[in-house]
MIKOL-499743 format. One record per residue (C-alpha): x, y, z; residue in three letters. Coordinates in steps of 0.05 Angstrom, whole numbers, plus 5000, padded with zeros to 4 digits. Example, Ala and Ser with C-alpha at 12.3 -4.5 7.8 and 13.67 -1.06 7.14 Angstrom:
! MIKOL-499743
5246,4910,5156,ALA
5273,4979,5143,SER
! end
This chain:
! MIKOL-499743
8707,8716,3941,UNK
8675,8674,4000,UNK
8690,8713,4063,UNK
8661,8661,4112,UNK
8625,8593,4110,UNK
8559,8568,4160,UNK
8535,8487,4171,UNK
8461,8476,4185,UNK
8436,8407,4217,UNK
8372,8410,4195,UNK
8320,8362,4216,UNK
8248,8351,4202,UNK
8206,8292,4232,UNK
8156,8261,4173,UNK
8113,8220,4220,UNK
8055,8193,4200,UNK
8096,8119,4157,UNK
8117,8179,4108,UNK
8189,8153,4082,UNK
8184,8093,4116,UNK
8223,8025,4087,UNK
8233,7956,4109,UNK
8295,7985,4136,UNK
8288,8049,4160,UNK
8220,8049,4195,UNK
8222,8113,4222,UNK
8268,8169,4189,UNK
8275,8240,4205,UNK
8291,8269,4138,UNK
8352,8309,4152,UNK
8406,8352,4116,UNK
8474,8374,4134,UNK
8477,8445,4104,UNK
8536,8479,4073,UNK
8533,8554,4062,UNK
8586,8590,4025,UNK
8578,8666,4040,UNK
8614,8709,3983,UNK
8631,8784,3993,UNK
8578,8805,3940,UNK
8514,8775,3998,UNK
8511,8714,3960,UNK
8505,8653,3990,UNK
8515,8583,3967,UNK
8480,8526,3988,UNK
8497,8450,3986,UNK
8464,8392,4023,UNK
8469,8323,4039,UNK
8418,8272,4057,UNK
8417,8232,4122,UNK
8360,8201,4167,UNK
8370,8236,4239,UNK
8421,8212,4278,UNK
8491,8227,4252,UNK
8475,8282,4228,UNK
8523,8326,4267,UNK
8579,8290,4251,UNK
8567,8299,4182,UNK
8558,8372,4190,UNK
8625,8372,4240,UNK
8666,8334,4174,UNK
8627,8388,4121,UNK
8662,8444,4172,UNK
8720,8412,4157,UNK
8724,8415,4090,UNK
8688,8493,4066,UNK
8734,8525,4115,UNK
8785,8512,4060,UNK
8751,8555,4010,UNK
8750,8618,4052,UNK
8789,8671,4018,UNK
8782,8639,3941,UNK
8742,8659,3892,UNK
8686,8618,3866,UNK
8710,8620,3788,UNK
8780,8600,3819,UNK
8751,8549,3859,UNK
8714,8515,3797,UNK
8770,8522,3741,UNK
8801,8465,3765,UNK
8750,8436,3817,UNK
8764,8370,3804,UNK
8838,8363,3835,UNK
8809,8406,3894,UNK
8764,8353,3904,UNK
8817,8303,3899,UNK
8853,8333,3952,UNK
8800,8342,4000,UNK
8772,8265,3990,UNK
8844,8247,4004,UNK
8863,8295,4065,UNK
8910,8242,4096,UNK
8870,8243,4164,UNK
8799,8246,4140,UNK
8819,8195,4093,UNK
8824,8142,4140,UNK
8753,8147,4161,UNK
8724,8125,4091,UNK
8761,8128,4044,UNK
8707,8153,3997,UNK
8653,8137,4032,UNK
8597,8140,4102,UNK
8608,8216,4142,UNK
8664,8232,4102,UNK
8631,8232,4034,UNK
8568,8269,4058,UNK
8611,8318,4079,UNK
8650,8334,4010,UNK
8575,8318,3977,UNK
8552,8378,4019,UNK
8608,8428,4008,UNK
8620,8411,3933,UNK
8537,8420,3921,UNK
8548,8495,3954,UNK
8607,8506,3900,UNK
8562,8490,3842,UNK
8506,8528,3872,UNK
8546,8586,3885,UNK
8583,8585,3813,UNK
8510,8574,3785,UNK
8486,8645,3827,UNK
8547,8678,3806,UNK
8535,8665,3735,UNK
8466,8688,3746,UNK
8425,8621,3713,UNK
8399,8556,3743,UNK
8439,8502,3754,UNK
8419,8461,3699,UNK
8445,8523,3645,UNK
8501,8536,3676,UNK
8521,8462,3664,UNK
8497,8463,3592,UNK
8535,8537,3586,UNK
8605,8501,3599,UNK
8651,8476,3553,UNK
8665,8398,3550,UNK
8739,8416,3576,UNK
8706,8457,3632,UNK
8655,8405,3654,UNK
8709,8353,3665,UNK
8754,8400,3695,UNK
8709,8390,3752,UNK
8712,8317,3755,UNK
8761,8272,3795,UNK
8770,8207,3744,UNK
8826,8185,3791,UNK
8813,8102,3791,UNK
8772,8093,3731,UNK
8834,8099,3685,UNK
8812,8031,3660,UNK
8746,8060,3639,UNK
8737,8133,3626,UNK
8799,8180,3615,UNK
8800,8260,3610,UNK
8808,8256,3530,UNK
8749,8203,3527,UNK
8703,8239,3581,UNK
8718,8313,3540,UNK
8704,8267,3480,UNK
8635,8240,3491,UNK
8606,8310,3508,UNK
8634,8337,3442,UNK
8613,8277,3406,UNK
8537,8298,3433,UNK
8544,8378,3417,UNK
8521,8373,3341,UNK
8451,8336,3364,UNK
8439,8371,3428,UNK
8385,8420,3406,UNK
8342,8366,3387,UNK
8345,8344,3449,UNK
8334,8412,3486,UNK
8251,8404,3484,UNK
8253,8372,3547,UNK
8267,8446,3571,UNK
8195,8468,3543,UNK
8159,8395,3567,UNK
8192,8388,3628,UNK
8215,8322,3660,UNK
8173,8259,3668,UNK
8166,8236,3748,UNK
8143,8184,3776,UNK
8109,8175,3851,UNK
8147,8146,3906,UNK
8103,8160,3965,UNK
8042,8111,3940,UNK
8064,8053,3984,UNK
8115,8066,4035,UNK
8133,8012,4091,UNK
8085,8026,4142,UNK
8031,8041,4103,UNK
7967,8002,4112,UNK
7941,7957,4048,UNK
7884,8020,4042,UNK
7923,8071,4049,UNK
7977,8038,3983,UNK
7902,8026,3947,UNK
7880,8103,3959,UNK
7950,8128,3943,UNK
7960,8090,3874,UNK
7890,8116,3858,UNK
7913,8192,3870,UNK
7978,8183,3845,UNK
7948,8165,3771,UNK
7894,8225,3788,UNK
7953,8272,3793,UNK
7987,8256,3718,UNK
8042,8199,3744,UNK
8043,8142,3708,UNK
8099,8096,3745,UNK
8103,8096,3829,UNK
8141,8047,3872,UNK
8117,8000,3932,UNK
8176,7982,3993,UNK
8179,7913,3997,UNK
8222,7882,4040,UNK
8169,7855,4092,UNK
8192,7791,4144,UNK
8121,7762,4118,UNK
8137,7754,4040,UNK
8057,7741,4033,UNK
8054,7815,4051,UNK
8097,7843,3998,UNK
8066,7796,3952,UNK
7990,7823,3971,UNK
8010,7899,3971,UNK
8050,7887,3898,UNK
7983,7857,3870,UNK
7943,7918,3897,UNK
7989,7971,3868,UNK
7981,7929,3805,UNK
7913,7930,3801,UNK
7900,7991,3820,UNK
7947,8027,3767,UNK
7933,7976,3712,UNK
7976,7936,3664,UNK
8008,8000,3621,UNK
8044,8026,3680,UNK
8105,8026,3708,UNK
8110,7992,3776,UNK
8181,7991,3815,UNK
8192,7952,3871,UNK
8240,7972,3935,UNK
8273,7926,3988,UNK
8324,7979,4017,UNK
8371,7922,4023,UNK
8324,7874,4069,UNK
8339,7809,4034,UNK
8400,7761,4048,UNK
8415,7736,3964,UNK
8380,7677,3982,UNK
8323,7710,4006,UNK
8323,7747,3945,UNK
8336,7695,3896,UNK
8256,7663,3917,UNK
8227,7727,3934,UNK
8243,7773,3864,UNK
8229,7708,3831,UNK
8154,7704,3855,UNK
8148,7779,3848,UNK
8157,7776,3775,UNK
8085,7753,3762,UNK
8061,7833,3776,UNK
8120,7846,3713,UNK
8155,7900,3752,UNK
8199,7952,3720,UNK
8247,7938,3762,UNK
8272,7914,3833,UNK
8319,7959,3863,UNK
8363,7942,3919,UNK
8344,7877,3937,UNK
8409,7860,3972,UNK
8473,7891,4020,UNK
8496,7947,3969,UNK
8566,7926,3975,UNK
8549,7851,3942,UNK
8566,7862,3865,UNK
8576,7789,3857,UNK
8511,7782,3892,UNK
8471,7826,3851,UNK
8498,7792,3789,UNK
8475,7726,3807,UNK
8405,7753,3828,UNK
8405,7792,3758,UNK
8422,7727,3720,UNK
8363,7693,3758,UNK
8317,7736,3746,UNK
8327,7761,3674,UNK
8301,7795,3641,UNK
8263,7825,3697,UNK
8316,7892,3716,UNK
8359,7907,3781,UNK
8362,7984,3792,UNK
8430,7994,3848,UNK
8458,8065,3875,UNK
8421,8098,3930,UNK
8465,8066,3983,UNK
8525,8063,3935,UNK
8578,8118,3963,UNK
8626,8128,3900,UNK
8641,8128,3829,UNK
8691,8067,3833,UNK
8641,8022,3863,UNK
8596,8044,3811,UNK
8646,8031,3764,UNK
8653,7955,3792,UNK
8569,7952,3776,UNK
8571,7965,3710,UNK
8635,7921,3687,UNK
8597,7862,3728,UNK
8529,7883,3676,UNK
8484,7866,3736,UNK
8447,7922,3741,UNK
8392,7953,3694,UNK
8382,8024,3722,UNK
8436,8065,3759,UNK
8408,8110,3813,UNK
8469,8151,3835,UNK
8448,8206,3886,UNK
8483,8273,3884,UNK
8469,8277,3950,UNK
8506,8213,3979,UNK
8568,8213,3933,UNK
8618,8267,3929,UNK
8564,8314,3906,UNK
8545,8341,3832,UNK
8616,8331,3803,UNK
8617,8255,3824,UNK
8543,8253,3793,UNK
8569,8274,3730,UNK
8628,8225,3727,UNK
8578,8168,3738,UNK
8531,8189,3697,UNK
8595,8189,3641,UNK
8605,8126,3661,UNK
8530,8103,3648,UNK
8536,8133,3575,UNK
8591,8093,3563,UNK
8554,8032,3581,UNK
8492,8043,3557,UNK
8455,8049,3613,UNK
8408,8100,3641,UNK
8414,8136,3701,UNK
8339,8140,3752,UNK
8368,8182,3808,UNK
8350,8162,3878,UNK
8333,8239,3906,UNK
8358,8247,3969,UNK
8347,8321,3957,UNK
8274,8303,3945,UNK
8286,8330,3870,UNK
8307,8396,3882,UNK
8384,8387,3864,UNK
8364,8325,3813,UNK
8317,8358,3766,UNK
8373,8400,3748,UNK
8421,8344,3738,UNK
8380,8295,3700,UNK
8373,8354,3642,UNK
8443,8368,3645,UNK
8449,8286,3635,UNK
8392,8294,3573,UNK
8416,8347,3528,UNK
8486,8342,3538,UNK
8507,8271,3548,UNK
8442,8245,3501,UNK
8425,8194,3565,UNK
8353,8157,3555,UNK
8290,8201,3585,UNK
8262,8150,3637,UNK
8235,8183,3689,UNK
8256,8219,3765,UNK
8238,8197,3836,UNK
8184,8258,3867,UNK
8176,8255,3942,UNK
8133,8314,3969,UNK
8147,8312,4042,UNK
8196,8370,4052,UNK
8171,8413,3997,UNK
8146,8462,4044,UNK
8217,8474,4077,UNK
8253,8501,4008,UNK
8260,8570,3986,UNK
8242,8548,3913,UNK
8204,8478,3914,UNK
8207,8426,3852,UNK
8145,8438,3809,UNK
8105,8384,3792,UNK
8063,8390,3743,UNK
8003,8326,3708,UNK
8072,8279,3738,UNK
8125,8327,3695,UNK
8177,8356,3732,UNK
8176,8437,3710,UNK
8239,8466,3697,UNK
8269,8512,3743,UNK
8282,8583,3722,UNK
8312,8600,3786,UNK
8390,8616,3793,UNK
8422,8566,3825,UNK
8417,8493,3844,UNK
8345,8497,3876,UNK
8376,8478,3947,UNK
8360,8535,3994,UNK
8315,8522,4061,UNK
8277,8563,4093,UNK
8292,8592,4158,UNK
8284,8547,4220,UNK
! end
């Protein structure tokens, strides 16, 4: 039974142009920290992802919420998670400050990631088994599907993960050969042109064989130069992703992506306001059959929903971190089945939470391998970092969701 709840603002200044975009030029990587404090000394952890600033108001709204779980049990809590989650996301009060969405939905993100890591310690397995351990009725017992009745319904969501059960051991060697990455921190905004060159170089050194340069620069000469060099440098059989963070108005994008295609990137993810669907389907019709990728700024599952009926996007990068935390991962990543497209998470988490999820997504929902984001920077702050191994993700043996931090 959880006896009492804590919330952590946790902070940790990168320096140096680490995480930097053509947005956010100079982020302190931050969580708001849930713990869930059961009567056995266990303690569940749950995070969500913000840049500095704000940050206490997320943890305020995440205080909010877990102080409704004192005095249940974490098996009663998860039975029937999914209308508990309801319920919170639509507290008539809180409500009104998203609905679904900015300090609100960080909040639930951070106190429904504690659940699963709790339920995940009580069981006594990682994360990623616990999911595979449950029943399809069970997983979608945890989901709220309220407002994609149109798209995915209880019977069909229970029905795609037993349509997947019969082939799913031939899809468990991704448990022995661990998860493909790819490198992120090659060419972040305020790198130098030297530094993206020297990076790329160690990047291949170290086993990846895709990384991603920010873009987004008021000079497009500049993005076009540092493209080229990551190019270069990693050589035609890579894969090379490109990042604006939003930067360009859609007819700044519309010339931009189109002179960017000549370095054939993998894809261009979030080259305009995250809220532009009709935007993003123009730019994808432009620019075809070079791919968008669209999620890390995208706050719930009925937006994402809105993406994929619109077929603008290539690669959905939902964050467990941003929306309502694992259980809204899981209903897009439904979703994505459905449609036939894969799901890159944007880690937020810097992989910890993710490489649990994107196994879970694998072996149980038969989604595409592709690859997942790695970003080192915080590694040194978690209990149980990612492992990393030749650019493979290692799977976690650890119980629970890989989440824990370190005392400050």
């Amino acid at each position: 039974m959880i006896q009492h709840i804590s919330i952590r603002d946790a902070r940790y200044p990168i320096g140096h142009g680490h995480g930097s975009d053509a947005i956010h030029r100079d982020p302190i990587y931050s969580y708001a920290v849930t713990e869930l404090h059961d009567d056995q000394g266990r303690i569940g952890t749950g995070l969500a992802f913000t840049l500095g600033e704000g940050n206490q108001l997320v943890c305020a709204a995440a205080q909010f919420y877990a102080q409704r779980l004192v005095g249940k049990s974490i098996e009663t809590i998860m039975a029937d998670f999914g209308a508990l989650q309801r319920v919170m996301a639509d507290e008539q009060q809180f409500r009104w400050l998203g609905p679904h969405k900015g300090i609100v939905q960080l909040a639930l993100a951070s106190v429904t990631n504690a659940c699963w890591d709790m339920w995940a310690k009580t069981r006594g397995v990682p994360l990623w088994k616990l999911l595979l351990d449950l029943t399809p009725e069970q997983v979608v017992a945890t989901l709220d599907l309220s407002y994609l009745e149109d798209e995915l319904t209880t019977p069909l969501a229970q029905g795609m993960l037993r349509e997947q059960q019969p082939t799913r051991d031939s899809r468990a060697g991704i448990l022995k050969t661990g998860y493909p990455g790819y490198d992120t921190s090659v060419g972040w905004f305020n790198y130098d042109d030297g530094q993206v060159r020297d990076n790329c170089k160690r990047a291949m050194d170290a086993g990846f064989t895709a990384m991603k340069l920010k873009v987004g620069s008021r000079d497009p000469e500049r993005d076009l130069r540092r493209a080229a060099i990551v190019r270069e440098v990693a050589g035609k059989k890579a894969r090379v992703m490109l990042d604006a963070n939003q930067q360009w108005t859609l007819p700044q994008a519309l010339d931009i992506c189109q002179r960017l295609r000549a370095i054939e990137p993998f894809w261009i993810e979030e080259p305009t306001h995250p809220d532009d669907v009709l935007g993003h389907k123009i730019l994808a019709e432009a620019i075809a059959p070079t791919k968008l990728a669209i999620g890390e700024h995208v706050p719930n599952r009925v937006v994402f929903k809105n993406y994929l009926q619109a077929a603008c996007a290539g690669f959905i990068q939902v964050d467990a971190v941003r929306v309502a935390g694992v259980s809204e991962f899981l209903v897009v990543s439904l979703l994505c089945r459905k449609f036939g497209l894969p799901v890159v998470p944007h880690v937020g988490d810097m992989g910890q939470l993710h490489q649990h999820l994107v196994l879970f997504n694998r072996i149980a929902l038969g989604h595409e391998v592709v690859f997942l984001e790695h970003i080192p920077h915080l590694r040194e702050h978690f209990v149980h970092p990612c492992r990393v191994t030749g650019g493979v993700y290692q799977t976690p043996q650890e119980v629970g969701a890989s989440c824990e931090l370190k005392a400050p």
